[in-house]
C-alpha positions as CSV (number, residue, x, y, z in Angstrom):
1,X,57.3,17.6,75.0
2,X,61.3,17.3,74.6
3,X,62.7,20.6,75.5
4,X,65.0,20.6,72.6
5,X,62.2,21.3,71.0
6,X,61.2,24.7,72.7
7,X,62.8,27.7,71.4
8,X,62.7,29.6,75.1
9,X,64.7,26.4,77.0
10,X,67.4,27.3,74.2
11,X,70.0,30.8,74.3
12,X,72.6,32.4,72.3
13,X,75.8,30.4,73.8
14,X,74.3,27.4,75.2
15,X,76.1,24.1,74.6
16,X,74.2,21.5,72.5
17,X,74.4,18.9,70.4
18,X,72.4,19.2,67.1
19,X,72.3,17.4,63.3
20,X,72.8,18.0,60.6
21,X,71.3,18.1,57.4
22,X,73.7,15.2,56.1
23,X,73.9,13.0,59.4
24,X,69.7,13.1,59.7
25,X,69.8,9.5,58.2
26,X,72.8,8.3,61.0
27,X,71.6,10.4,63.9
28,X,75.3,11.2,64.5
29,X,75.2,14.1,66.8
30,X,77.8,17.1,66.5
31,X,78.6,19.2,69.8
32,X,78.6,23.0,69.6
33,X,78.1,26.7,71.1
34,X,74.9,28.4,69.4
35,X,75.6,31.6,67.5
36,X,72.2,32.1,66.2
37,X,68.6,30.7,66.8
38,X,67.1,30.1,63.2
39,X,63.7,28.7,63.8
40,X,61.2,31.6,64.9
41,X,57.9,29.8,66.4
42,X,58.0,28.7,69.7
43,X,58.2,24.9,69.1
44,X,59.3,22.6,66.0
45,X,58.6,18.8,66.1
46,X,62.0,17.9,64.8
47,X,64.1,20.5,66.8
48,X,64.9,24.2,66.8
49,X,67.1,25.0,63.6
50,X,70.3,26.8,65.1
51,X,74.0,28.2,63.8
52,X,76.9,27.1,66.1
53,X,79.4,29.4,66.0
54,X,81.7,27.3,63.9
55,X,78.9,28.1,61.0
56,X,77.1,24.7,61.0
57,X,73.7,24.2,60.7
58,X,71.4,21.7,62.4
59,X,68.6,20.8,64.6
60,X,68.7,20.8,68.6
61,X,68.6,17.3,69.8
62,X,70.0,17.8,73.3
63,X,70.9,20.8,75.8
64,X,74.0,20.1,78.0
């Protein structure tokens, strides 16, 4: 199990890289600071849905 896909491994502040809606197709990733954690299980198969900070939406694909 990828740990970007566990809500627990990710907090309020960490620094990821997630996608968005509109890069799904390219896989380009976009760097940012997590504001908010959107999904509420435990685990999603695609990523845990998060807010950066900056307002953007998209799914955790790495954890730096």
């Amino acid at each position: 199990m990828n740990e970007s896909n566990t809500r627990k491994n990710i907090k309020p502040g960490s620094n990821v890289g997630i996608i968005l809606k509109q890069d799904q197709r390219s896989g380009k990733i976009t760097q940012g600071i997590v504001k908010k954690i959107l999904t509420k299980s435990s685990h999603h198969p695609h990523g845990i849905k998060v807010q950066l900070k900056d307002g953007r939406v998209g799914r955790v694909k790495e954890i730096h």
